[in-house]
Backbone bond lengths (Angstrom), bond angles and torsions (degrees), N, CA, C in turn:
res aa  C-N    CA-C-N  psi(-1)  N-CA   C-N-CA  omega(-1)  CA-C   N-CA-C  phi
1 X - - - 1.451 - - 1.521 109.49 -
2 X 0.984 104.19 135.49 1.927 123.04 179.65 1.766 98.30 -79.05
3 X 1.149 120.48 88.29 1.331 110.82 165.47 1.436 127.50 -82.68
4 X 1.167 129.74 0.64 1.442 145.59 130.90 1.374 134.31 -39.45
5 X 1.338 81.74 -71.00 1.513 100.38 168.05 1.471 113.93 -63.20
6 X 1.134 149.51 -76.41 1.454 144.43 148.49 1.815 105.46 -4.78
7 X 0.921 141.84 -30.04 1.453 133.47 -159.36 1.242 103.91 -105.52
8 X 1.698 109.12 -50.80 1.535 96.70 152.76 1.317 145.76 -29.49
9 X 1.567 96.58 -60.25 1.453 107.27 -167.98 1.801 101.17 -81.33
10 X 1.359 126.37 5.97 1.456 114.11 -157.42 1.714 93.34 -175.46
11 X 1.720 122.97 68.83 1.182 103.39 -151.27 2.051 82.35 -105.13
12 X 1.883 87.72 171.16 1.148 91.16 179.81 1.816 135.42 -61.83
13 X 0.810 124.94 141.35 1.565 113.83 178.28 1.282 122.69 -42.22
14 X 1.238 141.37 118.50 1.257 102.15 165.04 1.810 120.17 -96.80
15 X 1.259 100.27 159.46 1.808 110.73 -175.74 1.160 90.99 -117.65
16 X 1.357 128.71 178.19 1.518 155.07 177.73 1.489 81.17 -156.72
17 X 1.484 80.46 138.38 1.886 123.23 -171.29 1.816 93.85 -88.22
18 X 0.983 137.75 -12.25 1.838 146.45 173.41 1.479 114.11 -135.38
19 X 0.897 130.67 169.67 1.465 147.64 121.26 1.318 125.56 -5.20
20 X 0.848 123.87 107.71 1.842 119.19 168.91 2.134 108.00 -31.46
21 X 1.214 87.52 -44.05 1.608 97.69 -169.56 1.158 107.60 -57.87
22 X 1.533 125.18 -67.97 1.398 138.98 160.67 1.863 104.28 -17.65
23 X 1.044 105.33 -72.37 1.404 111.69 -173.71 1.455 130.23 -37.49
24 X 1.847 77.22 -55.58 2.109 81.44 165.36 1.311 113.56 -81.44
25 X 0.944 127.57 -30.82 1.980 120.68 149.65 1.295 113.73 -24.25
26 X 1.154 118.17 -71.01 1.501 119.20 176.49 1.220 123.52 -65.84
27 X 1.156 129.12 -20.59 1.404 115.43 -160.58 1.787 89.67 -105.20
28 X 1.867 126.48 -27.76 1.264 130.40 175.28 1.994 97.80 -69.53
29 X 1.314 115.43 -3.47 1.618 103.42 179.59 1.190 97.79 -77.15
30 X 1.563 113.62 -54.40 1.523 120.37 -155.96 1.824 111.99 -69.14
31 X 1.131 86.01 -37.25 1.864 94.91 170.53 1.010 117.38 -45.25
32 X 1.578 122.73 -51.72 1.246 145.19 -155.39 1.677 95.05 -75.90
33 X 1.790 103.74 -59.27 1.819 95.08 -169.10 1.880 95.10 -73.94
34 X 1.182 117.87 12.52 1.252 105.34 173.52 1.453 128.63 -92.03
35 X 1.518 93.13 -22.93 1.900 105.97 173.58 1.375 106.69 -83.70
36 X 1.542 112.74 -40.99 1.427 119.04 179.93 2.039 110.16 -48.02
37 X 0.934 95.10 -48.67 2.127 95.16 167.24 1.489 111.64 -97.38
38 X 1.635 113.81 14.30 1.555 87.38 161.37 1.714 123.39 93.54
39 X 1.440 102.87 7.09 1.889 115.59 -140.97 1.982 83.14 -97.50
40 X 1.209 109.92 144.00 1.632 110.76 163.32 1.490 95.76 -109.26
41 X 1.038 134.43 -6.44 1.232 119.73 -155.25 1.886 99.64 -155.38
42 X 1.071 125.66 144.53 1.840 131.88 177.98 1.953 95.13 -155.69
43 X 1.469 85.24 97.80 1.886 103.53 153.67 1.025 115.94 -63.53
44 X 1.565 131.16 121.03 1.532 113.73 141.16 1.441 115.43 -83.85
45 X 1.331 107.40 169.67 1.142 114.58 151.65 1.428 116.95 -157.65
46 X 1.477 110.49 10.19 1.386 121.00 -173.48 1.488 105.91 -81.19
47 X 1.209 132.12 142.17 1.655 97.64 -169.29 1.933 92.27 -107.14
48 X 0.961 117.85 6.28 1.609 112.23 163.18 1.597 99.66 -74.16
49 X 1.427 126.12 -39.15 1.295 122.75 -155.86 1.635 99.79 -77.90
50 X 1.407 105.74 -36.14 1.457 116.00 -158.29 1.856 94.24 -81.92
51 X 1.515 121.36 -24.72 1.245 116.77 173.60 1.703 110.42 -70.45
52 X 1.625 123.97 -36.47 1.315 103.36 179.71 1.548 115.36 -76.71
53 X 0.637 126.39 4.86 1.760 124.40 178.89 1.626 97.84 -94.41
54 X 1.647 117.44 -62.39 1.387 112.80 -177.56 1.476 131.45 -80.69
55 X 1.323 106.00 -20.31 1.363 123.48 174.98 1.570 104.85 82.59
């Protein structure tokens, strides 16, 4: 089986776990405490942390 091929032709839905609104809420928080220290850049790797931004 082509599981590529299948995804192409028939790909998954996507959902978001929030609101569009919510989202840019969150992601305009982290920006915000991110200029406030100066940061160009914020790694996750926490995967609780990395779930509230992406849901």
């Amino acid at each position: 089986m082509d599981l590529i091929g299948a995804l192409k032709k028939d790909p998954l839905p996507k959902e978001l776990a929030f609101p569009r609104a919510e989202y840019a809420t969150r992601v305009k928080k982290v920006q915000g405490m991110m200029a406030e220290q100066s940061l160009d850049l914020h790694l996750i790797s926490n995967t609780p942390n990395l779930g509230y931004l992406t849901g």
